[in-house]
C-alpha positions as CSV (number, residue, x, y, z in Angstrom):
1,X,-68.0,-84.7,-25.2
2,X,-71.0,-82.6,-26.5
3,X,-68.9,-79.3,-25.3
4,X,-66.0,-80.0,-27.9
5,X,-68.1,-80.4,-30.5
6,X,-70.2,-77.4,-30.3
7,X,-67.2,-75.6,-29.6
8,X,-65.6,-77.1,-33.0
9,X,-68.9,-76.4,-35.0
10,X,-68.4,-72.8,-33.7
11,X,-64.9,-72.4,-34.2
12,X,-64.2,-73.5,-37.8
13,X,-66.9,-71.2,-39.0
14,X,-65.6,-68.4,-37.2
15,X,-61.6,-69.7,-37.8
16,X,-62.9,-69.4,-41.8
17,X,-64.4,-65.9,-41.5
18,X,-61.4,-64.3,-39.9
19,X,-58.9,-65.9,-42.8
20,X,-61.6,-64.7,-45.5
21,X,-61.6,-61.2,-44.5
22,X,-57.8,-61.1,-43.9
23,X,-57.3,-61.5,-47.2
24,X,-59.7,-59.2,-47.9
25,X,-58.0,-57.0,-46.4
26,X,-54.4,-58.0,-47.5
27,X,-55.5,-57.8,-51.0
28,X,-57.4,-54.0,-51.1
29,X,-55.4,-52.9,-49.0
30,X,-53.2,-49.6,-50.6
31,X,-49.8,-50.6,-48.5
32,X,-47.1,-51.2,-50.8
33,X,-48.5,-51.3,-54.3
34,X,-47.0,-48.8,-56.7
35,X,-49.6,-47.2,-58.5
36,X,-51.4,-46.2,-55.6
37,X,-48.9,-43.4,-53.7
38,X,-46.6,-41.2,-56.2
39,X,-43.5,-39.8,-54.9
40,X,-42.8,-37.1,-56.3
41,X,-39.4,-34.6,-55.9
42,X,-40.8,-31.4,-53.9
43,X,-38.6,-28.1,-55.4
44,X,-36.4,-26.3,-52.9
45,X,-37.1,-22.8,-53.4
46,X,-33.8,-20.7,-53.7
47,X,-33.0,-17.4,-55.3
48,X,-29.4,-18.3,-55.3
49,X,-29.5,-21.1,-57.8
50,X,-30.5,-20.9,-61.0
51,X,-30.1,-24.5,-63.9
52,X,-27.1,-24.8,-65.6
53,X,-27.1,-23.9,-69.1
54,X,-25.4,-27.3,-70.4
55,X,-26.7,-30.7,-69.5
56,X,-23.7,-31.8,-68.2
57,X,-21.3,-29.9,-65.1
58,X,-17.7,-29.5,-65.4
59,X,-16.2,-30.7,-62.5
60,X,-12.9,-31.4,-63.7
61,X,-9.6,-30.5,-62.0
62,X,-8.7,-27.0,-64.0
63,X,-8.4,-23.7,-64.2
64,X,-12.0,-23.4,-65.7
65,X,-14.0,-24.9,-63.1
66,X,-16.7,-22.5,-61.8
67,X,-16.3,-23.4,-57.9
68,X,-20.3,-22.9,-57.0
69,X,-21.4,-25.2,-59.5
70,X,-19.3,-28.3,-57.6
71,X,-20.6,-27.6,-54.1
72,X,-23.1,-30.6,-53.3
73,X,-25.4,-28.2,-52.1
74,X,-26.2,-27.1,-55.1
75,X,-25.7,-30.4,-57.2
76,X,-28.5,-31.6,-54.7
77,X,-30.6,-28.5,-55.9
78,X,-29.9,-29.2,-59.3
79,X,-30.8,-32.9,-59.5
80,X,-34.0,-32.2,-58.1
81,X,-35.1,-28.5,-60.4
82,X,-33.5,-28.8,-63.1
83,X,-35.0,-31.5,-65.7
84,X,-32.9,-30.9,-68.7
85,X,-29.9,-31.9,-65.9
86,X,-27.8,-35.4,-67.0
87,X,-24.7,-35.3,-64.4
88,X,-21.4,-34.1,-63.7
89,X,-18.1,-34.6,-64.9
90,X,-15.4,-35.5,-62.9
């Protein structure tokens, strides 16, 4: 009987010190807040693409549509380099 008692007077100690500095660690920890990591869009160098000049690209069926500026490859360029860049029209 003296065994589980020791072993009890032991335990909850310890059991208490482990939670404590779990939370410690839950809490400071940087994983998943915000504030802490910024992603920020990388730009993909390319000598082919420059920004529009309008805001907004004409994609509209026609016979004024600029073929380049519709390819996704470069919509994908342009969302990420070009600030001044709203959208597309379809």
């Amino acid at each position: 009987m003296a065994k589980k008692s020791i072993n009890k007077i032991f335990l909850f100690p310890l059991t208490l010190a482990v939670i404590f500095f779990a939370s410690m660690i839950i809490i400071f920890s940087p994983v998943g807040k915000k504030n802490i990591i910024k992603i920020t869009p990388t730009l993909i160098p390319s000598s082919d693409y420059i920004c529009p000049k309008n805001e907004w690209i004409n994609c509209m069926p026609g016979p004024d549509i600029v073929e380049g500026e519709c390819q996704q490859d470069y919509l994908n360029w342009v969302k990420i380099n070009c600030p001044k860049f709203k959208g597309v029209a379809y």
